[in-house]
C-alpha positions in Angstrom: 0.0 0.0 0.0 2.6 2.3 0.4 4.4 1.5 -2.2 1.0 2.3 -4.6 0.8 5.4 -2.6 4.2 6.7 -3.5 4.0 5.9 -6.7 0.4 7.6 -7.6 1.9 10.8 -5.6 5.0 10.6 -8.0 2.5 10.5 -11.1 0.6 13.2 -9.3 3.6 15.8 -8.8 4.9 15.2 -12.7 1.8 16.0 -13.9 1.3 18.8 -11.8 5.0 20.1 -12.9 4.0 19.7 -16.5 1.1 21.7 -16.2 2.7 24.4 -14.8 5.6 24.7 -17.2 3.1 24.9 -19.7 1.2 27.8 -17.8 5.0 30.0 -17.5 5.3 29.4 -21.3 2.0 30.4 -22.5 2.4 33.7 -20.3 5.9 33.9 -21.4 4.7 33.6 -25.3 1.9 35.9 -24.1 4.1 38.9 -22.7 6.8 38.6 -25.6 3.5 39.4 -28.5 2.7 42.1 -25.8 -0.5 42.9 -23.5 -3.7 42.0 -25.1 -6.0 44.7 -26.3 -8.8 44.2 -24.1 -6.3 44.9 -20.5 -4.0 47.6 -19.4 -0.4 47.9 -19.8 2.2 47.6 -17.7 2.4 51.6 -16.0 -1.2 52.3 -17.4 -3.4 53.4 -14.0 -6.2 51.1 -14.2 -8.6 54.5 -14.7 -8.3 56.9 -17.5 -8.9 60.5 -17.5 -11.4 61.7 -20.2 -10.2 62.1 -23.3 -10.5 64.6 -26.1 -12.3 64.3 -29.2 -10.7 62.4 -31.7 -8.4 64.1 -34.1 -7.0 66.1 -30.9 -3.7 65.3 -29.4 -3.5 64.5 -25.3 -0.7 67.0 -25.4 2.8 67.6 -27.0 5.2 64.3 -25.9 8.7 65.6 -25.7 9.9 61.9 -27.3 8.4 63.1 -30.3 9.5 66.9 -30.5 11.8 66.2 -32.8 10.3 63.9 -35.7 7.3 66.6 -35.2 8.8 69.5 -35.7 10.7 67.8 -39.0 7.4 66.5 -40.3 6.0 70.5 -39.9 9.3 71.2 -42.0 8.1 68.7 -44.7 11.4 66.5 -44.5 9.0 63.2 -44.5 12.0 61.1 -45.4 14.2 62.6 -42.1 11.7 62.6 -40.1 10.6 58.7 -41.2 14.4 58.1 -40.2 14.1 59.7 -36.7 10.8 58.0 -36.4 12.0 54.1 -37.1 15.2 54.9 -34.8 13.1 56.1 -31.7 10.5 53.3 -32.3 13.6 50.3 -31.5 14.1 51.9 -28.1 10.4 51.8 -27.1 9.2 49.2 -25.1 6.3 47.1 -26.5 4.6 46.8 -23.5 6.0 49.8 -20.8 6.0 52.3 -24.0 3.0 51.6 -25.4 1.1 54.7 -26.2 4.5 56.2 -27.3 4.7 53.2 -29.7 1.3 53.7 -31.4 2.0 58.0 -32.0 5.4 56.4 -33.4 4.0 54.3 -35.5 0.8 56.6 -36.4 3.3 59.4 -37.4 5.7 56.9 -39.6 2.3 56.2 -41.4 2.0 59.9 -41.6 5.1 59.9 -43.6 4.8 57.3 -45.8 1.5 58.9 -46.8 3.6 62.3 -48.0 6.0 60.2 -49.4 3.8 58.6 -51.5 2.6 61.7 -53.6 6.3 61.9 -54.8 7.4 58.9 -55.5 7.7 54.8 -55.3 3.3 55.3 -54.4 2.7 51.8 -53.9 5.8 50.9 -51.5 4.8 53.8 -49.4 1.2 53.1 -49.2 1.8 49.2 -48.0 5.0 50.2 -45.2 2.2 53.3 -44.3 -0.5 50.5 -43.8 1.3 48.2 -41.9 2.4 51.1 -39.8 -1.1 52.1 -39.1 -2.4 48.6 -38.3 -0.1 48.7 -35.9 -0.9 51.4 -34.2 -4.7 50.5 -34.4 -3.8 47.3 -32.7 -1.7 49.3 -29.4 -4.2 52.4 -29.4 -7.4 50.2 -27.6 -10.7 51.8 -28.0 -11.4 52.4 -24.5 -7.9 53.7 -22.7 -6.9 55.6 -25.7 -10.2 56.2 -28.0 -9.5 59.5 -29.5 -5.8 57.5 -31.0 -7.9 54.6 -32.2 -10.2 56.6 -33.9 -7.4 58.8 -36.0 -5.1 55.7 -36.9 -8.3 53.7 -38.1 -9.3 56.8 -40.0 -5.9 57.0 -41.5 -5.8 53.5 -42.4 -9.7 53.3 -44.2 -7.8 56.3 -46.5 -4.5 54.4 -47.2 -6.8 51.3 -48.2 -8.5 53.9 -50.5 -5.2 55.0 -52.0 -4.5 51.3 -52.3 -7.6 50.2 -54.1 -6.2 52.5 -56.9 -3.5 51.2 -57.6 -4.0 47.0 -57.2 -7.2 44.5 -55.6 -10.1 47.3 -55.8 -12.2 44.5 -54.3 -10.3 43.7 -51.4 -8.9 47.0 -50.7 -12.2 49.1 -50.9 -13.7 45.8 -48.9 -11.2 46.8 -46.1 -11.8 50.5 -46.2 -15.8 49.7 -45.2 -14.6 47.3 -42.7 -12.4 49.4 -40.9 -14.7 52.3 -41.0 -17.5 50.4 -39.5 -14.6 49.6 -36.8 -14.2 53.0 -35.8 -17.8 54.1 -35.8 -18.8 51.2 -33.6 -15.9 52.4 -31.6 -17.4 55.8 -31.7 -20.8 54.9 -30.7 -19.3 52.7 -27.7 -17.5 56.5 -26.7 -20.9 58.7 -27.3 -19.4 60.6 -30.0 -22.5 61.2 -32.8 -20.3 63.1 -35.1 -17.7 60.9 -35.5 -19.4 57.7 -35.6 -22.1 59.4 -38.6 -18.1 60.7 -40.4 -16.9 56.9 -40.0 -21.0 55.5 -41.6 -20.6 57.8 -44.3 -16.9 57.0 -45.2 -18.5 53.2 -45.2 -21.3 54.0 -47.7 -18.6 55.9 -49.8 -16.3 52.8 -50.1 -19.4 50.6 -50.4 -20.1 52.8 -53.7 -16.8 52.2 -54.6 -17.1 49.0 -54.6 -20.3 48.9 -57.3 -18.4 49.0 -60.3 -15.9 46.3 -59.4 -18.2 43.8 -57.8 -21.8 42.5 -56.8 -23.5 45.9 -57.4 -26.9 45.6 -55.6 -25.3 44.1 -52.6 -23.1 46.9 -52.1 -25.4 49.4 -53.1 -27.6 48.1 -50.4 -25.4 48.6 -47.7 -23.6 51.6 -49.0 -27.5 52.8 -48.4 -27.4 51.3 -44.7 -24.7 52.9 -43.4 -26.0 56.4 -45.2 -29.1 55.7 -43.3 -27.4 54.9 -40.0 -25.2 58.4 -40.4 -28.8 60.7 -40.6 -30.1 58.6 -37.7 -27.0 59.4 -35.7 -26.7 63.3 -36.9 -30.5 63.6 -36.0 -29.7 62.9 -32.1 -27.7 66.4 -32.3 -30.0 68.5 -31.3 -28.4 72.1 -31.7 -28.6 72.5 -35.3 -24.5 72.2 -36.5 -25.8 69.1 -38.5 -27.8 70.2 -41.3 -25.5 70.6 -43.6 -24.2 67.2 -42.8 -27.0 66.0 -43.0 -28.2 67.1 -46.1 -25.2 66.1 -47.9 -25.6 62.7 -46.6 -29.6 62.5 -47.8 -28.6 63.8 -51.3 -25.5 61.1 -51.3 -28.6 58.7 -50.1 -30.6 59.2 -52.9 -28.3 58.9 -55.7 -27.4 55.1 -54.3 -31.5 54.6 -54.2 -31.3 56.0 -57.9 -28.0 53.7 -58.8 -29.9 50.5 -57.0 -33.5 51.0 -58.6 -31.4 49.0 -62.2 -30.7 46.1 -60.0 -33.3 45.9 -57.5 -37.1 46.4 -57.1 -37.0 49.5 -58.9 -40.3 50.9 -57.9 -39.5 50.9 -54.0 -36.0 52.1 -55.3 -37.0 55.1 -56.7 -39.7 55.6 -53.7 -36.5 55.8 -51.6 -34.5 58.2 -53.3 -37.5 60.4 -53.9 -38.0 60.3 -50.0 -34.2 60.6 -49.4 -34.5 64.1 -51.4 -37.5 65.4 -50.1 -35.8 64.9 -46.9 -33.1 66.8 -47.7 -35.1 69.4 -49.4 -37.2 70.2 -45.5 -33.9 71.2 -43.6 -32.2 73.2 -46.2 -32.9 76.8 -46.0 -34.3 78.4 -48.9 -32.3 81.6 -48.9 -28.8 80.3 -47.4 -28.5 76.7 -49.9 -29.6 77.5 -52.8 -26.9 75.7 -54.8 -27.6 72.5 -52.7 -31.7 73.6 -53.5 -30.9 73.5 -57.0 -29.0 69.9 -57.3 -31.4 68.2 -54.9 -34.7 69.6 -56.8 -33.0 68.3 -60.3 -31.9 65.2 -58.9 -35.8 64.9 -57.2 -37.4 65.9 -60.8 -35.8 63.0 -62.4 -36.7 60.3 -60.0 -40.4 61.5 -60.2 -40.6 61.3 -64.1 -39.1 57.6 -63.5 -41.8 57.4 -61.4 -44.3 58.5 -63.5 -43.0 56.6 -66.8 -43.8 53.3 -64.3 -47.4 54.3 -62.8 -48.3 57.2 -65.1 -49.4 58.9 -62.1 -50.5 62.6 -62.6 -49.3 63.5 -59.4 -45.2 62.6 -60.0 -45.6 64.6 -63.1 -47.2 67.7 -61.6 -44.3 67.1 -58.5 -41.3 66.9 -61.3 -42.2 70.2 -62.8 -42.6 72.0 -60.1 -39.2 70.9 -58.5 -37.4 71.7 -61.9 -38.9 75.2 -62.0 -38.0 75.7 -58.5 -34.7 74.0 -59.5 -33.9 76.3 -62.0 -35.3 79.9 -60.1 -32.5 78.9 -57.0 -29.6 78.3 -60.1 -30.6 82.1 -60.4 -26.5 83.3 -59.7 -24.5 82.6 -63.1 -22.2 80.5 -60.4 -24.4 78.0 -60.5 -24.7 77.8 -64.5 -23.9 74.2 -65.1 -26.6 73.1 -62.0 -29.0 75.6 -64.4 -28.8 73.9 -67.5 -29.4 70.4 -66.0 -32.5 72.0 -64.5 -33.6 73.1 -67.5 -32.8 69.9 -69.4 -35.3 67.9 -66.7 -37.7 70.0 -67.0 -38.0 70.2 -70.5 -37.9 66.0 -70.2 -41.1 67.0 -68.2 -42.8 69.2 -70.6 -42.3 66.3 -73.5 -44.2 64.1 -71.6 -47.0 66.6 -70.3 -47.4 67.5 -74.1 -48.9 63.8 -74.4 -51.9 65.1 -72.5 -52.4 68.8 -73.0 -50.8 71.5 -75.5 -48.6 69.3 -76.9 -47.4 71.7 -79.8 -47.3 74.4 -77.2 -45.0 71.9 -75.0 -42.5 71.0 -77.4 -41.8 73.6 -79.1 -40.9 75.2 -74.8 -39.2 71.7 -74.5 -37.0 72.3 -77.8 -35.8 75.4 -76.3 -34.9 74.2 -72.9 -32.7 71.7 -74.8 -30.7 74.1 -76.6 -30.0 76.4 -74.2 -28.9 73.6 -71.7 -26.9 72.4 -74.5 -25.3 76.0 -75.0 -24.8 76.3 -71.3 -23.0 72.8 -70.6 -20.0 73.2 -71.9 -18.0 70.3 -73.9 -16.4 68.0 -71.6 -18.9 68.7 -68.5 -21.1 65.9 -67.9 -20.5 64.7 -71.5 -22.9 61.5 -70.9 -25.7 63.9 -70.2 -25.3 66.2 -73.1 -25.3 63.3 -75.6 -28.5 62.3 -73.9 -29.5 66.0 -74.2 -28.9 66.1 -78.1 -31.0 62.4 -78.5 -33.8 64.0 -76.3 -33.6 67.3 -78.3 -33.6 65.4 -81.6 -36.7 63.1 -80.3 -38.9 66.1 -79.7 -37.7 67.9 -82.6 -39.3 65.3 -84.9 -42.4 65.2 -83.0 -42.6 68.8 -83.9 -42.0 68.0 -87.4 -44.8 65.0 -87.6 -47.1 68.2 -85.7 -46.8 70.1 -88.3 -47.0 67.5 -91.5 
């Protein structure tokens, strides 16, 4: 019996050994990749002061005096130098807000670089940068950081998309700015969260004319619609022009996904999207805005009405194109005035099929010239060869009138 009993306790204490020199080497591995996200750092107090908005610095660090004040200078490629040199004396775990700046700034760098010379080079050694930095700068100790080196990093995906893997590149911009406006919204910070949806949607449209166009027209409308809903919750008025912008980007991707999908409740939604905009834009101060939403508007309701042949869309398009065009009233806003005028004379041709319809064309006919004299060559130039098969349409209508 003893014998048993020594040898079960000798079984016992190896495995007991084995699992503990297991544990040390797990939290050996685990310290040498550094602290996890979700847990402070070594010298981090376990409660952190309030933080600025994002895009605002905690306060000059006198590590980074230097690379700072050459970046201000514009020597990217000295301060890049001073930058890499500082970053191998930082500690990845005692230095870790240091690190991320470091590392954010070196991005920084390669981003100016890039506009001169060897672009792509500089735009993958900038992402990796920033990638790192997102993954040191958690979302809740240092929030404002996060939020700038994700914000960085959906732009150098954008630059990146241009120049190889659209798909996958734009893909990652979306991702990463959902990232930071979830991040946002965890911080209560509307107006960033609504910047970070709309930078989404924008790299969502991106993506339509490389790949699976209704799907990412479809959520390139949800994350619009998620920015409004978020910018509505501001309740002291510094978000209408915001939103507004946002509602008129919302409506064009309604416009865009009525060719792919259910294009009645499409065009329902960009006409919603515009009218929208259209009640918190001040008639006096936005006219330009006025003037491109009311055009935009006019055309959805004659799709509209060439569906349904509803009275009421037609009645709704003229109006909005006559208002359109009285708001292009400053010669500023001449090219935004002969679009107007080119709607609404695509509205006259079809009110002529019920009443005065010599009377109609013949105003129609003149609409189309002048918007044709007033667009010059090489603006819009798929709308003005529409313009000239429109205007040569209603001109032989006029012709058969009068045989």
């Amino acid at each position: 019996m003893p014998q048993v009993f020594s040898v079960g306790m000798l079984y016992f204490f190896i495995i007991v050994m084995v699992l503990c020199i297991a544990w040390i080497w797990l939290k050996a591995r685990t310290i040498n990749r550094e602290a996890p996200m979700d847990r402070p750092v070594i010298k981090v107090p376990p409660v952190a002061a309030k933080e600025p908005d994002p895009g605002a610095e905690t306060g000059p660090d006198p590590v980074l005096a230097m690379p700072d004040e050459l970046i201000r200078q514009g020597a990217y490629t000295d301060a890049l130098d001073s930058l890499e040199k500082l970053l191998d004396n930082l500690s990845p775990t005692e230095d870790r807000e240091t690190r991320g700046k470091v590392l954010f700034r070196i991005g920084a760098c390669h981003s100016r670089l890039a506009a001169v010379g060897d672009r792509f080079e500089h735009l993958l050694r900038g992402g990796e940068a920033l990638r790192e930095a997102v993954r040191l700068f958690t979302p809740v100790r240092y929030r404002n950081h996060y939020l700038r080196a994700l914000g960085e990093l959906a732009g150098f995906y954008d630059d990146l998309a241009g120049e190889k893997n659209p798909v996958e590149n734009f893909t990652q911009s979306a991702r990463t700015c959902e990232t930071a406006a979830a991040a946002a919204r965890q911080g209560d910070l509307p107006l960033p969260e609504a910047m970070f949806l709309t930078r989404a949607g924008n790299a969502y449209r991106q993506l339509v004319a490389h790949s699976e166009p209704q799907i990412n027209l479809r959520k390139a409308a949800e994350a619009y619609e998620k920015a409004v809903a978020v910018l509505e919750t501001v309740e002291d008025g510094s978000t209408v022009s915001g939103r507004m912008k946002i509602l008129k980007i919302l409506g064009d991707t309604y416009r865009d996904l009525a060719k792919f999908f259910q294009k009645g409740e499409s065009l329902g939604h960009a006409a919603g999207a515009y009218e929208s905009a259209l009640d918190i834009m001040d008639e006096t101060q936005h006219l330009y805005e006025r003037c491109v939403v009311m055009t935009s508007s006019a055309g959805v309701l004659l799709e509209l009405y060439d569906m349904e042949k509803s009275p009421a869309f037609l009645r709704q398009a003229l109006r909005h194109s006559r208002d359109a065009l009285n708001a292009a009233r400053g010669s500023e806003y001449m090219l935004s005035k002969g679009l107007a005028m080119a709607v609404m004379a695509d509205a006259l041709t079809r009110y002529a099929e019920s009443k005065d319809r010599r009377e109609n064309l013949e105003r129609a006919v003149v609409l189309y010239e002048t918007a044709l004299g007033i667009i010059k060559d090489g603006e819009e130039p798929a709308e003005r060869e529409r313009i000239r098969e429109r205007l040569a349409e209603t001109v032989q209508k006029l012709s058969l009138e009068s045989g």
